[in-house]
mmCIF file of the N, C-alpha and C atoms, coordinates in Angstrom:
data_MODEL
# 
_entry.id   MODEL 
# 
loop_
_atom_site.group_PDB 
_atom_site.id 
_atom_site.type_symbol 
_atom_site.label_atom_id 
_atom_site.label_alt_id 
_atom_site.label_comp_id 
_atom_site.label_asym_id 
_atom_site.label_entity_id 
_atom_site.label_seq_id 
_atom_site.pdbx_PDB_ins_code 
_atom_site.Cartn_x 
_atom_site.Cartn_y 
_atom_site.Cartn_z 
_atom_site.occupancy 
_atom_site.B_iso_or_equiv 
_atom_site.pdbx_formal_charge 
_atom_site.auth_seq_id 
_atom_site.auth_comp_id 
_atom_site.auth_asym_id 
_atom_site.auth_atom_id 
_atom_site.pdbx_PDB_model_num 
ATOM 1   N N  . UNK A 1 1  ? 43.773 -27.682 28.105 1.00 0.00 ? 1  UNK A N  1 
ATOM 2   C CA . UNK A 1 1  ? 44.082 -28.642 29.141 1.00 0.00 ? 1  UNK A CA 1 
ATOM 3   C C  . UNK A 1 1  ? 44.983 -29.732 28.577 1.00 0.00 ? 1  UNK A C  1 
ATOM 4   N N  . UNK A 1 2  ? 45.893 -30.034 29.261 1.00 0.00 ? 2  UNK A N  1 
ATOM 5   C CA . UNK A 1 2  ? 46.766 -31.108 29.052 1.00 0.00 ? 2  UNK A CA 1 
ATOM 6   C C  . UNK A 1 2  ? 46.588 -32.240 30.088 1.00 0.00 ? 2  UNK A C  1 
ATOM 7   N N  . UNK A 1 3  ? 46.466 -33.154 29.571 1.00 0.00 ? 3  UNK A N  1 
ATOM 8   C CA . UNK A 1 3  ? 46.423 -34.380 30.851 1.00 0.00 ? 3  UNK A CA 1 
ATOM 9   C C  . UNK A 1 3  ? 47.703 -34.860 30.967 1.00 0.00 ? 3  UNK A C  1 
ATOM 10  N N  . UNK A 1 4  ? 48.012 -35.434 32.397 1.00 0.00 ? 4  UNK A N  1 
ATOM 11  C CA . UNK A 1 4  ? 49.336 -35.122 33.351 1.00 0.00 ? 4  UNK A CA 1 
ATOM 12  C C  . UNK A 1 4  ? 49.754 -36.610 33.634 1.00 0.00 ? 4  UNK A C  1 
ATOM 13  N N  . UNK A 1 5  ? 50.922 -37.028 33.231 1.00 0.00 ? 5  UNK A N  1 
ATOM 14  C CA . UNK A 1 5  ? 51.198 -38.613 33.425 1.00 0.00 ? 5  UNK A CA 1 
ATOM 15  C C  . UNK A 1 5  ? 52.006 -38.673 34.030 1.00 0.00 ? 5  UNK A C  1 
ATOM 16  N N  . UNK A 1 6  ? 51.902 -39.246 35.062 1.00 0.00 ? 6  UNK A N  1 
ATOM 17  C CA . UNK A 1 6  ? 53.470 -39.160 36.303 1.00 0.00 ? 6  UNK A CA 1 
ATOM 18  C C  . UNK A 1 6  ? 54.289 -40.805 36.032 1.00 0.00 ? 6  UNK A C  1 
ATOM 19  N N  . UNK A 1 7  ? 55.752 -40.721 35.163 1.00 0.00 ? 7  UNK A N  1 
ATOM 20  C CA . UNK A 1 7  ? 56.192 -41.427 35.262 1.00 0.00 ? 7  UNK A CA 1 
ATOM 21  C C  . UNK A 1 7  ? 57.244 -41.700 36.625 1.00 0.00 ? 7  UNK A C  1 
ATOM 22  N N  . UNK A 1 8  ? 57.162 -42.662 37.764 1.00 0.00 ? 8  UNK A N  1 
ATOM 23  C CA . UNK A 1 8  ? 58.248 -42.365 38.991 1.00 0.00 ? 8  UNK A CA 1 
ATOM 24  C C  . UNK A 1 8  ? 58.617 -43.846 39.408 1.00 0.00 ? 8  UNK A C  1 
ATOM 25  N N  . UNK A 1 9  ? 60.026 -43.909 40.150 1.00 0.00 ? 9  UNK A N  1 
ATOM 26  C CA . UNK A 1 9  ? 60.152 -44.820 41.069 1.00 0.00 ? 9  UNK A CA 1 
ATOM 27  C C  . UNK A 1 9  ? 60.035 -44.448 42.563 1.00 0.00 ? 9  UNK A C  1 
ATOM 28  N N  . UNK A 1 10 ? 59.024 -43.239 42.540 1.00 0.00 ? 10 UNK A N  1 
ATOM 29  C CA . UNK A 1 10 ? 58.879 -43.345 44.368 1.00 0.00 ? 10 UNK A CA 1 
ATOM 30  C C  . UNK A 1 10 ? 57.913 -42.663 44.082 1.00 0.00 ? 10 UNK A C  1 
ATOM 31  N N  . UNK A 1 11 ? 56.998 -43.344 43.570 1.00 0.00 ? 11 UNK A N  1 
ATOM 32  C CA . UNK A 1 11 ? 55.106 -43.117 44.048 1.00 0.00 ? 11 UNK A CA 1 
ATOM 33  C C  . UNK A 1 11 ? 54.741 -42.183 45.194 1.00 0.00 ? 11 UNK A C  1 
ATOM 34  N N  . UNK A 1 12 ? 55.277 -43.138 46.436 1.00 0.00 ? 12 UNK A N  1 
ATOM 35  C CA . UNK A 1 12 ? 55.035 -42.296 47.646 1.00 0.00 ? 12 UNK A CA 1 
ATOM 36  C C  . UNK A 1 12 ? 55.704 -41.135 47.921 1.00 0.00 ? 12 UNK A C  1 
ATOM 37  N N  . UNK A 1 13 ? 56.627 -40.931 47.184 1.00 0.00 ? 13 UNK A N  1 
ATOM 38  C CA . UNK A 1 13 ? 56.701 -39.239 47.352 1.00 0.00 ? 13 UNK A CA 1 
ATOM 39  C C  . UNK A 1 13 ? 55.967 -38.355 46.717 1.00 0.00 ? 13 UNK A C  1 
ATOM 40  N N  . UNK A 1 14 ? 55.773 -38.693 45.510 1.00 0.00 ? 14 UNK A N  1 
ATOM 41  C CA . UNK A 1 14 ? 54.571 -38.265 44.792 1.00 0.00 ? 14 UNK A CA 1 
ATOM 42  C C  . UNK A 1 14 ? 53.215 -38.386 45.345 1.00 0.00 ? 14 UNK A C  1 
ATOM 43  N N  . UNK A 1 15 ? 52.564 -38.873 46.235 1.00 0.00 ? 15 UNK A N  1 
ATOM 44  C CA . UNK A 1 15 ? 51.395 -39.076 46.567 1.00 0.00 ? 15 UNK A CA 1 
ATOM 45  C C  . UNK A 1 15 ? 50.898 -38.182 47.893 1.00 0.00 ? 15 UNK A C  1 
ATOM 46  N N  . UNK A 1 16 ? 52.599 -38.140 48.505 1.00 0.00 ? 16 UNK A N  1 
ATOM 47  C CA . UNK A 1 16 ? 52.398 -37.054 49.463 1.00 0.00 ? 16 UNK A CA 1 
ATOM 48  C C  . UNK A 1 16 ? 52.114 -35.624 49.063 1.00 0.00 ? 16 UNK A C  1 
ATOM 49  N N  . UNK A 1 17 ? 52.631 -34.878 47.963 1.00 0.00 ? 17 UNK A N  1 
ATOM 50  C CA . UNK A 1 17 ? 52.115 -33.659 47.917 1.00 0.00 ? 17 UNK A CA 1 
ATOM 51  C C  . UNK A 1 17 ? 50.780 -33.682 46.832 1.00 0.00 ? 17 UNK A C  1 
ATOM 52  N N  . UNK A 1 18 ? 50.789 -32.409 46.658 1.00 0.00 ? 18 UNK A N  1 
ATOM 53  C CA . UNK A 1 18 ? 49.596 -31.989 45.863 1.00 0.00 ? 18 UNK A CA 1 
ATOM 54  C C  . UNK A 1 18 ? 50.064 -32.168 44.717 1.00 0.00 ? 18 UNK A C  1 
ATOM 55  N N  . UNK A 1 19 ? 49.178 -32.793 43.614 1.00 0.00 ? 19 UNK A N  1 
ATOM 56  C CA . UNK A 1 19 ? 49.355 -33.122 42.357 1.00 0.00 ? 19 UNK A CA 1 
ATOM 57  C C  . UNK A 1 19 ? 48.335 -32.164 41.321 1.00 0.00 ? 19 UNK A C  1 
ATOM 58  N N  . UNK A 1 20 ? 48.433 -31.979 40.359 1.00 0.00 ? 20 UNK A N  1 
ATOM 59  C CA . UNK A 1 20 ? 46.855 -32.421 39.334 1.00 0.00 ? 20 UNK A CA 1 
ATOM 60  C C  . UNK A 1 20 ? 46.206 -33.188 39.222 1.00 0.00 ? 20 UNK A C  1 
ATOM 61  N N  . UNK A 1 21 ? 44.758 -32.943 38.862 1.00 0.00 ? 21 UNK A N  1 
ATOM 62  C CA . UNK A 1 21 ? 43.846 -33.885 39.132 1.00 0.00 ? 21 UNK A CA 1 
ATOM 63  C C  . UNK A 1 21 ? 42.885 -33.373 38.077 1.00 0.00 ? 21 UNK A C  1 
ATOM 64  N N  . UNK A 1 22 ? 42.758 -34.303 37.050 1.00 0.00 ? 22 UNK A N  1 
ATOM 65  C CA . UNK A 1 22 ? 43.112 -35.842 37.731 1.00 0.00 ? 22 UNK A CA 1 
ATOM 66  C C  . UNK A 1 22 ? 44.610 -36.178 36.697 1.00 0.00 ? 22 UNK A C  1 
ATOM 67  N N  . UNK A 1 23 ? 45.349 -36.909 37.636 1.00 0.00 ? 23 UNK A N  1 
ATOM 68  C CA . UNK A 1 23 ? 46.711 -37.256 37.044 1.00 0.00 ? 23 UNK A CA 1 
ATOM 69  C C  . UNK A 1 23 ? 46.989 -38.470 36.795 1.00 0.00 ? 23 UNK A C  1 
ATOM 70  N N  . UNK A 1 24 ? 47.579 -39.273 35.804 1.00 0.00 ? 24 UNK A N  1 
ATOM 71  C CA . UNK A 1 24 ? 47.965 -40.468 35.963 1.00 0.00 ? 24 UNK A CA 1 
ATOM 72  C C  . UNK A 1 24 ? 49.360 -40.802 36.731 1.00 0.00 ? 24 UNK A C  1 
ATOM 73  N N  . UNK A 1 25 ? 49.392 -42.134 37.080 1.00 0.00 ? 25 UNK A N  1 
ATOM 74  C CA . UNK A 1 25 ? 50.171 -42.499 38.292 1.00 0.00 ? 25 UNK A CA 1 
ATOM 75  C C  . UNK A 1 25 ? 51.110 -43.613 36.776 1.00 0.00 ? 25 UNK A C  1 
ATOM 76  N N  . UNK A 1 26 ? 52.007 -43.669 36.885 1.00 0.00 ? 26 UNK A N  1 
ATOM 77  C CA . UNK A 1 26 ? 53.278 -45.092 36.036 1.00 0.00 ? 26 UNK A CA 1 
ATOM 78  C C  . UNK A 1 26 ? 54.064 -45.650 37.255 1.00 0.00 ? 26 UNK A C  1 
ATOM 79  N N  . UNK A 1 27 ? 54.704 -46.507 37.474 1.00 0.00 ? 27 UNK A N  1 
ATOM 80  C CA . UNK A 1 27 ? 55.417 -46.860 38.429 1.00 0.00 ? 27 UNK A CA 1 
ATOM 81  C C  . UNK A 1 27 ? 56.467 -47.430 37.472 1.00 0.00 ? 27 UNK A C  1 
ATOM 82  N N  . UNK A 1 28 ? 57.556 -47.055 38.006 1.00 0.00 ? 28 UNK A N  1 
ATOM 83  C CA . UNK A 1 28 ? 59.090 -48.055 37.602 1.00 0.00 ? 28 UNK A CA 1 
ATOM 84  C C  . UNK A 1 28 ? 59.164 -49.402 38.494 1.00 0.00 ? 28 UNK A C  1 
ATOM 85  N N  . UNK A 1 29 ? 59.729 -50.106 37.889 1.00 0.00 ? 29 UNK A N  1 
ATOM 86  C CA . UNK A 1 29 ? 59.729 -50.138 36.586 1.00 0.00 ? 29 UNK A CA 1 
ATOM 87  C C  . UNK A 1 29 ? 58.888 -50.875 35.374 1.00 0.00 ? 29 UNK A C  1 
ATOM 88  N N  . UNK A 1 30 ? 58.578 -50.455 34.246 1.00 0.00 ? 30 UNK A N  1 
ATOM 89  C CA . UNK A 1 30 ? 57.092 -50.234 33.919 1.00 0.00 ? 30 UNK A CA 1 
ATOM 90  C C  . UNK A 1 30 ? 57.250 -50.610 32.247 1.00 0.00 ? 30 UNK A C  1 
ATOM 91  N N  . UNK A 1 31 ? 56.106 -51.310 31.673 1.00 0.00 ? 31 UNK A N  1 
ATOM 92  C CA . UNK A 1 31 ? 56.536 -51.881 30.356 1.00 0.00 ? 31 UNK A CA 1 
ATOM 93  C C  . UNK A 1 31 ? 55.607 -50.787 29.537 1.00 0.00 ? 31 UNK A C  1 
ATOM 94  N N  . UNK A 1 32 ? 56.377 -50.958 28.354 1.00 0.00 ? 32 UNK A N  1 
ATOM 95  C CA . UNK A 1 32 ? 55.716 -49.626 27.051 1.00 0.00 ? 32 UNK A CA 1 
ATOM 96  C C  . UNK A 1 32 ? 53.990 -50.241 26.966 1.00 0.00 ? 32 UNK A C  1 
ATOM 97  N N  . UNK A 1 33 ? 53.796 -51.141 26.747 1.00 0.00 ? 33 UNK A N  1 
ATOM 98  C CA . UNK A 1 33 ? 52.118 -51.193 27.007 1.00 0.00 ? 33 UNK A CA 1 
ATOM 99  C C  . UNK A 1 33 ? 51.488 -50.294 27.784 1.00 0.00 ? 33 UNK A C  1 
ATOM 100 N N  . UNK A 1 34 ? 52.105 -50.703 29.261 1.00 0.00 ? 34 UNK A N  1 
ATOM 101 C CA . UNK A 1 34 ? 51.208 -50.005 30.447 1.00 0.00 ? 34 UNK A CA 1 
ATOM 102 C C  . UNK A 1 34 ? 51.543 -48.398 29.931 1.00 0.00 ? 34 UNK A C  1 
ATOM 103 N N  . UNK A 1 35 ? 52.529 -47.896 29.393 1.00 0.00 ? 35 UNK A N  1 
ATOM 104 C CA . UNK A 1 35 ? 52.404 -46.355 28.729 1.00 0.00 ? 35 UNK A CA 1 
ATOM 105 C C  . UNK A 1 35 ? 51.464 -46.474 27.869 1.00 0.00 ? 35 UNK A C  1 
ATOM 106 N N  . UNK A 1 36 ? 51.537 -46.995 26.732 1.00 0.00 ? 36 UNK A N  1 
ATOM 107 C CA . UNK A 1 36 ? 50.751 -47.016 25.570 1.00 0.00 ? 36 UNK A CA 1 
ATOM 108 C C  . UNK A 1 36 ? 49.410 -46.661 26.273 1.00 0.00 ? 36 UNK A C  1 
ATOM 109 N N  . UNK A 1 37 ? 48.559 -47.502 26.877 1.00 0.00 ? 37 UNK A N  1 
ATOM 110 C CA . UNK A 1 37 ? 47.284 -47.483 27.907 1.00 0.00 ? 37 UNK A CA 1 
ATOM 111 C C  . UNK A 1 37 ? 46.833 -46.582 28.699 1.00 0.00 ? 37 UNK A C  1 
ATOM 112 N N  . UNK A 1 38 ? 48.230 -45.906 29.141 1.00 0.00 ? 38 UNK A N  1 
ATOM 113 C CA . UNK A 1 38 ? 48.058 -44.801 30.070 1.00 0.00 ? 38 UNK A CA 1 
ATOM 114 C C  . UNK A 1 38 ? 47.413 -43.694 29.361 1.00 0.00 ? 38 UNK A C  1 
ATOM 115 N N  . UNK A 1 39 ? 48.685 -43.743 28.316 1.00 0.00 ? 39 UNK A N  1 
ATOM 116 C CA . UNK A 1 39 ? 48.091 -42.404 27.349 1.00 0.00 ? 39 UNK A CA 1 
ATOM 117 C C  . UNK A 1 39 ? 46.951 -42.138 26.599 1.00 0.00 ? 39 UNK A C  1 
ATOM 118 N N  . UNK A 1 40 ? 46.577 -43.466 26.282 1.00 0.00 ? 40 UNK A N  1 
ATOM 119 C CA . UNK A 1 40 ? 45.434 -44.049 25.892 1.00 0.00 ? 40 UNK A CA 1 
ATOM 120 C C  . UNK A 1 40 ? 44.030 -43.549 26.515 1.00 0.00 ? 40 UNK A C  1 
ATOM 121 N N  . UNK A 1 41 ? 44.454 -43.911 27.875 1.00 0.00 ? 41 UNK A N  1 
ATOM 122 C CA . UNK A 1 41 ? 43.618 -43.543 29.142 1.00 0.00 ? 41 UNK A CA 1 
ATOM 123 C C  . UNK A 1 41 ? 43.308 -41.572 29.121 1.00 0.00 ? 41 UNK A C  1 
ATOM 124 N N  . UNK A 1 42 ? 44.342 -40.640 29.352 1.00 0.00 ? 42 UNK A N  1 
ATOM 125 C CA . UNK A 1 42 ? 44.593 -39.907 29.828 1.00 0.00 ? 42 UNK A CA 1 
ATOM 126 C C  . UNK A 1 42 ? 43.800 -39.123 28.194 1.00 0.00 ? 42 UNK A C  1 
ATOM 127 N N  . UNK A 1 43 ? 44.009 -39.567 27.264 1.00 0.00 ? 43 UNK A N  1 
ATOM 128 C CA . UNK A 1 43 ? 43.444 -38.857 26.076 1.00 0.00 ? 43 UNK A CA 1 
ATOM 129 C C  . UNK A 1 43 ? 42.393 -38.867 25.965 1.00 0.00 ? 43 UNK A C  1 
ATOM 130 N N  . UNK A 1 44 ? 41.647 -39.824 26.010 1.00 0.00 ? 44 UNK A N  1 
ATOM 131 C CA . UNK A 1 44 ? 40.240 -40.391 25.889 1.00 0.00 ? 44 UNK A CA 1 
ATOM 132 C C  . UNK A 1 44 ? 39.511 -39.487 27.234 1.00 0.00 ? 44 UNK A C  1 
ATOM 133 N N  . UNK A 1 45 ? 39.880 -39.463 28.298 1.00 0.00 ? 45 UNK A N  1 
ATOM 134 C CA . UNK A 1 45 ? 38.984 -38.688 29.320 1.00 0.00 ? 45 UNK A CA 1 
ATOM 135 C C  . UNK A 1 45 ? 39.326 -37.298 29.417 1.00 0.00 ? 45 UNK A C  1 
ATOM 136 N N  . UNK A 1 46 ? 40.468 -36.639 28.398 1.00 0.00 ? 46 UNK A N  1 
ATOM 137 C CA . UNK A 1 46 ? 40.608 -35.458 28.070 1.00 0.00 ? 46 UNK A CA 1 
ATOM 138 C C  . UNK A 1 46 ? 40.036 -34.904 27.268 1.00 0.00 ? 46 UNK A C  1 
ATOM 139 N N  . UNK A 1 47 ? 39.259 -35.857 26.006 1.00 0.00 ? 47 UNK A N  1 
ATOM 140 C CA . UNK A 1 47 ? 38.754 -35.609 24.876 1.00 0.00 ? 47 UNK A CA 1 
ATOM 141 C C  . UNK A 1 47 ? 37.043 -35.686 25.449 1.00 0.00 ? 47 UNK A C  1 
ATOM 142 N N  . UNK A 1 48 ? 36.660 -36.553 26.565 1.00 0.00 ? 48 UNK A N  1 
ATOM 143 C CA . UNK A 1 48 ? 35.420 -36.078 26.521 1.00 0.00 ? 48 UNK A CA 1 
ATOM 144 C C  . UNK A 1 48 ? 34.895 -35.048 27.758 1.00 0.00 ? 48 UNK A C  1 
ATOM 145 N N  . UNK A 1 49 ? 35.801 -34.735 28.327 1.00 0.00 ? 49 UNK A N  1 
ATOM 146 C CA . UNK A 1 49 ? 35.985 -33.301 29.226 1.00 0.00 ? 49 UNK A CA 1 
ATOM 147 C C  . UNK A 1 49 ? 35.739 -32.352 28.289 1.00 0.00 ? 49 UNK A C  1 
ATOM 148 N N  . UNK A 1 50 ? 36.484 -32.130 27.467 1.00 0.00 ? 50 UNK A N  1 
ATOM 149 C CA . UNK A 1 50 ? 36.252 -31.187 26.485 1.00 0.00 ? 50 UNK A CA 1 
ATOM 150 C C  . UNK A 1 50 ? 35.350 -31.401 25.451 1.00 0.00 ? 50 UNK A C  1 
ATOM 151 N N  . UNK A 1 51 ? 34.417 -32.353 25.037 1.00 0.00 ? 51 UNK A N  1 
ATOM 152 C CA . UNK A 1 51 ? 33.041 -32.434 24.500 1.00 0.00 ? 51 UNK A CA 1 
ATOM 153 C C  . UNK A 1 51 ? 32.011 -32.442 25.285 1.00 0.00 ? 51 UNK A C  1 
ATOM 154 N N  . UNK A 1 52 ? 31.948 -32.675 26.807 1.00 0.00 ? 52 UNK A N  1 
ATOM 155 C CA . UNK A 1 52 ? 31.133 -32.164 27.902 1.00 0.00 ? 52 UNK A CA 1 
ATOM 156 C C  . UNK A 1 52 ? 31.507 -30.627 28.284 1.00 0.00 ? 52 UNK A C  1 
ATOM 157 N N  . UNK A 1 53 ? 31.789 -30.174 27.779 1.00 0.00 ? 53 UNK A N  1 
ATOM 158 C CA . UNK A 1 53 ? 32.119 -28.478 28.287 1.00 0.00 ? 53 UNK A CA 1 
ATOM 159 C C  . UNK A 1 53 ? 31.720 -27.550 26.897 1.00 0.00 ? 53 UNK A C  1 
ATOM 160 N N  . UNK A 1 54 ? 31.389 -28.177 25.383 1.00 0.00 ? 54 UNK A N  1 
ATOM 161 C CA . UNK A 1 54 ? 30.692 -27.704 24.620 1.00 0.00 ? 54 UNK A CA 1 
ATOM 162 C C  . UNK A 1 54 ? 29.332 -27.577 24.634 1.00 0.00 ? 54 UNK A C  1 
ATOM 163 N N  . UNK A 1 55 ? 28.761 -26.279 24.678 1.00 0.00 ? 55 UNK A N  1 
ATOM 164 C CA . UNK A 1 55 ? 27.177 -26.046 24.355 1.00 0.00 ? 55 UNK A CA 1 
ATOM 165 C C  . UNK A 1 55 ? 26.454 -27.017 23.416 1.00 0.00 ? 55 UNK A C  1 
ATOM 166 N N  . UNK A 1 56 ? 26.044 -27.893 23.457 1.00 0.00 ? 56 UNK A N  1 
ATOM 167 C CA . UNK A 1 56 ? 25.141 -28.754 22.270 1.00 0.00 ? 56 UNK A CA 1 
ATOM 168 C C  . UNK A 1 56 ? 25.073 -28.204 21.388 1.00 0.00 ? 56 UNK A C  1 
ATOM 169 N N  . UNK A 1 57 ? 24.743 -28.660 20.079 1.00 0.00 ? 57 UNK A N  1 
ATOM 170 C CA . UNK A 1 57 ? 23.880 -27.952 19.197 1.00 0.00 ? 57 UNK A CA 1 
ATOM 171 C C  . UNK A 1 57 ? 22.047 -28.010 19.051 1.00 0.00 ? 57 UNK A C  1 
ATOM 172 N N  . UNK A 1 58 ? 21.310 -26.835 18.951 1.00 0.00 ? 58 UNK A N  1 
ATOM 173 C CA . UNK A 1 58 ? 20.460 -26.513 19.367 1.00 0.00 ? 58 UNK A CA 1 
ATOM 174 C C  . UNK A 1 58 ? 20.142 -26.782 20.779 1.00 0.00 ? 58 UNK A C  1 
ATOM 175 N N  . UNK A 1 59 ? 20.660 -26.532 21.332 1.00 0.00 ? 59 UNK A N  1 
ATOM 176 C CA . UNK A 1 59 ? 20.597 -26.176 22.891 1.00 0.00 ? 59 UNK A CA 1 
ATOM 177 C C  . UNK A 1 59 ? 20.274 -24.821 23.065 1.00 0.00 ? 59 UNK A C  1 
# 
């Protein structure tokens, strides 16, 4: 799985169709923090998707 970062200047076209989910949203025009954060964001709930989808140990 790859998590999906939508950088755009027209949101609302983007919002009208079908996306991935869950996707992040950037808006133009947009400062390297709010990326930094995003990705930040988008890694961190990718990384525990995929430690909630591992069998425990001794489970």
């Amino acid at each position: 799985q790859v998590p999906v970062i939508f950088i755009t200047a027209y949101p609302d076209r983007l919002l009208t169709g079908e996306r991935p989910e869950p996707a992040f949203l950037i808006t133009k025009p947009y400062q390297p923090d709010t990326v930094k954060a995003i990705v930040s964001q988008a890694l961190f709930f990718e990384r525990r998707a995929r430690l909630k989808d591992q069998p425990q140990a001794g489970a």
